[in-house]
N, C-alpha and C positions, 0 to 999 in steps of 0.2 A: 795593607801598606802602612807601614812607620811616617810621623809627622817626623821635621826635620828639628835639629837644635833650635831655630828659630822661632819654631812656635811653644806656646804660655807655658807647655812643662814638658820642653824640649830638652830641661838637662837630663829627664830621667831616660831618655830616648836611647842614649849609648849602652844604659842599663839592658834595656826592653832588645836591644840587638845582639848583646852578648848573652843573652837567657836564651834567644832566638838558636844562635851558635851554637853552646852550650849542649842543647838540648837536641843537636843535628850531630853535632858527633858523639853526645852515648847516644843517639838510634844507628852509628855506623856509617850516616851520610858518609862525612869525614872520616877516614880507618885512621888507626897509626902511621905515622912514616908520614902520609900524604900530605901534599899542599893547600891550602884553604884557598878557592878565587880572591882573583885581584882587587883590591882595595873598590874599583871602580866599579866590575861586575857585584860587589855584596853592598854597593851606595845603591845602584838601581835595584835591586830583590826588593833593597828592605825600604825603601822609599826615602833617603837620609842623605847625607853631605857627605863627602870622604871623611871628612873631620871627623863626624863621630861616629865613622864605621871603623876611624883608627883609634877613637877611646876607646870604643867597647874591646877591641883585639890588646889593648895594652889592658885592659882589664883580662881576659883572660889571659896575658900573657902570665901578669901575676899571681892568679891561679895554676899554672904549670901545666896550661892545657897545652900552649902554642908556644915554641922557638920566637926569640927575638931578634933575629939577624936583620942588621939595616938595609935598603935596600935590596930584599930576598921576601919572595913571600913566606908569610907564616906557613909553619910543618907543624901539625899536630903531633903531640908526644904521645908517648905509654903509660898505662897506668891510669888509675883511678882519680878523678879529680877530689884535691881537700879543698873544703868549705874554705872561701875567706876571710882573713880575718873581719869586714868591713861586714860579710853577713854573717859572723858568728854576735858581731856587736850590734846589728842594727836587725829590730825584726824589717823595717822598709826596704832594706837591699836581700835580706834573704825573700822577701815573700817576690821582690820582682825579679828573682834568679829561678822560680819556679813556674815562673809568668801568672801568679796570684796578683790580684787587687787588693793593697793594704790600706788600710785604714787607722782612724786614731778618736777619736774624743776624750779630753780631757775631764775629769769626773772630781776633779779637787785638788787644788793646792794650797799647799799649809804652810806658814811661814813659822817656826818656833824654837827652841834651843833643843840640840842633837841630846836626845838620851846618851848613856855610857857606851853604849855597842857601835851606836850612828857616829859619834865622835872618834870612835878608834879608829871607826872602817875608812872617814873621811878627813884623818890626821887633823882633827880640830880638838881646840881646847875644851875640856866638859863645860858643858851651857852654853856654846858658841850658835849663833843663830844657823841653822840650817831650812832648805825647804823640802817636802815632800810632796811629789808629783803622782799621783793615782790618774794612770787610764785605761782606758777597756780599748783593744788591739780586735781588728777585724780582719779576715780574708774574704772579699768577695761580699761584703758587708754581716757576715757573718761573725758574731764576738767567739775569740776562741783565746783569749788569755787578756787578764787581767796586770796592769803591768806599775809596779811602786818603785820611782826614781829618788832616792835622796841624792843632794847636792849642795855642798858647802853656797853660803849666800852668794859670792860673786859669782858663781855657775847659776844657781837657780834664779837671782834674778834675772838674766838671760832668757831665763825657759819660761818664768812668768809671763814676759811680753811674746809671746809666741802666742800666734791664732789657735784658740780653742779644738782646732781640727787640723792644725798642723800635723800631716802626718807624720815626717821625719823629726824628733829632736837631736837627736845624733848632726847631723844633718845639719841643722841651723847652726849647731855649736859649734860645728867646725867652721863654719863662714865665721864665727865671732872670733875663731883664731884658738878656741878649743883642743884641743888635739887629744885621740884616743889613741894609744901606741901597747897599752897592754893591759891583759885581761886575765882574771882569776874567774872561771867557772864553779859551779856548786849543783850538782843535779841532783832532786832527792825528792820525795812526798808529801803532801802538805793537805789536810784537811779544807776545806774551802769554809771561811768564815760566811759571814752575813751581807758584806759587802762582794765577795766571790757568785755567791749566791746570788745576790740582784742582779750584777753587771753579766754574771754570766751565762743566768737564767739555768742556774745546776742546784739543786738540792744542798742545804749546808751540810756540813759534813764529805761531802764528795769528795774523791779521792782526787787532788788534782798533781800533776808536775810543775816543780818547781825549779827553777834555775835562777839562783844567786849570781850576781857578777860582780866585782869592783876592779873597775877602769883607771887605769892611772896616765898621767902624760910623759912627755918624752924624757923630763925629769924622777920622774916615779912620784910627783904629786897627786892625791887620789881625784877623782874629776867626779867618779859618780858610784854609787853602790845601791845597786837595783836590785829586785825581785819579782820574776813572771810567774804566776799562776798559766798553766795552761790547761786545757777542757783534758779528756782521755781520749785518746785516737784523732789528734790533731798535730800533734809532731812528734819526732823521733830523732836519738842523737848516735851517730858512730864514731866506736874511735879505733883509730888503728895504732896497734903496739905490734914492739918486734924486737927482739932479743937488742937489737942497737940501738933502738932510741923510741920511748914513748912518753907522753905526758900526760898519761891517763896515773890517777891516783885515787885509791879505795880507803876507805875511813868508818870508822863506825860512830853513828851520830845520835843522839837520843834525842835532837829537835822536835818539837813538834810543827 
C-alpha cells in the first residue's frame, strides 16, 4: 500500500500510482475502450487521497493513455504509450515510471569559464562563468550511468545549494521557477574515460551509451546541456516514425 501525499516524500506518491496504472494496462488489466475504477475505488487499492489518485490520472492523461472528459470516468485509449516528455528529461521520473529506485550522488562541481562548445550550447558569451555538475545515477542502488550537467552560473548556482544526494535536479529547478519546455536528443558511443571507469566500476575504454541533451525554456533560452554515460544493457531507446510525422534524425558523427 502507497503512503498518502502527506507523508515526507508524498509528492513522489502520485508518480508511484501512475507507474502502478501504467503498468496494469500494458498487462491488459485495463483493455482499450474500457473504463478505469472510480477515483475513490483506486484511493483505497493504492492506499492515497483522491487528490493524488487525480494527479497521477492527469499525468497519464498527458501521456495519451487515458480520455479526459470532466465528470466521466477515465476510458483507456489505443495504442502504444510515448514516453513523456518529463521522463525523457528526467532520469528520476523515468526510473519511477518503471517502478525502479533512483538514486544520485553528486561526485563534483566545478565552477569555471565555458570552453567554445559549452558557450554555444548554453548561449553564453566565450569565457562566461559556467558550472559543471558530474554524478553517478543509480537503479536500485545500483550505478548504471554517469551523468555531466553544464549550466550557465544563474542555473548552476541553484544546483550548487542542492543536498549532495538530491536525487532529482530537474526537479528542484523547476520549484526555482526553472522551466524545461524543449529538448534536442543526441544518441551515440562513447568510450568510458577514467572517471567512467571509477564511478561506474567498468573498464576504461568500455563501450558505453551516450545521450547528449540541451534543454531550453519557454523562451528558447538554453537552461542546461548534459551528457549520460550509460553501462551496456541498462537502457534502451524507441522511436516511432511514419510516412507523416517523425522526429527521429540520422547523422554521421566522427566524435569520439
Amino acid at each position: 500500500m502507497l503512503e498518502d501525499q502527506d507523508a515526507p516524500d508524498g509528492g513522489l506518491r502520485y508518480r508511484r500510482v501512475a507507474a502502478a496504472l501504467r503498468e496494469a494496462i500494458a498487462a491488459g488489466e485495463y483493455a482499450s475502450g474500457t473504463k478505469l475504477p472510480p477515483e475513490g475505488v483506486l484511493a483505497e487499492r493504492y492506499g492515497v487521497s483522491r487528490g493524488t489518485v487525480r494527479h497521477a490520472l492527469g499525468v497519464l492523461r498527458s501521456d495519451g493513455l487515458v480520455t479526459s472528459r470532466r465528470g466521466a470516468r477515465r476510458t483507456v485509449l489505443a495504442g502504444k504509450r510515448a514516453q513523456s516528455f518529463s521522463e525523457l528529461m528526467s532520469f528520476t521520473n523515468w526510473a519511477l515510471s518503471i517502478g525502479e529506485r533512483p538514486g544520485a550522488r553528486v561526485d563534483g562541481i566545478v565552477r569555471r569559464p565555458a570552453e567554445p562548445v559549452e558557450a554555444e550550447q548554453l548561449g553564453l558569451e566565450p569565457g562566461a562563468e559556467m558550472y559543471l555538475v558530474r554524478r553517478v545515477r543509480t537503479l536500485s542502488d545500483e550505478p548504471v550511468m554517469v551523468e555531466r550537467s553544464r549550466y550557465a552560473a544563474r542555473v548552476g548556482a541553484l544546483v550548487a545549494e542542492l543536498p549532495p544526494d538530491a536525487v532529482s535536479h530537474t526537479e528542484a529547478l523547476v520549484r526555482h521557477g526553472v522551466l524545461f519546455t524543449d529538448a534536442d536528443h543526441t544518441i551515440d558511443l562513447v568510450e568510458a574515460d577514467a572517471d567512467d571507469a571509477r564511478l561506474l566500476d567498468c573498464p576504461v575504454g568500455q563501450a558505453l551509451l551516450r545521450v547528449s541533451r540541451r534543454s531550453t525554456d519557454p523562451l528558447g533560452l538554453p537552461v542546461e546541456w548534459s551528457e549520460d554515460r550509460y553501462l551496456p544493457g541498462t537502457i534502451a531507446f524507441t522511436v516511432h516514425s511514419s510516412v507523416a510525422a517523425s522526429t527521429l534524425a540520422r547523422r554521421h558523427s566522427s566524435q569520439g
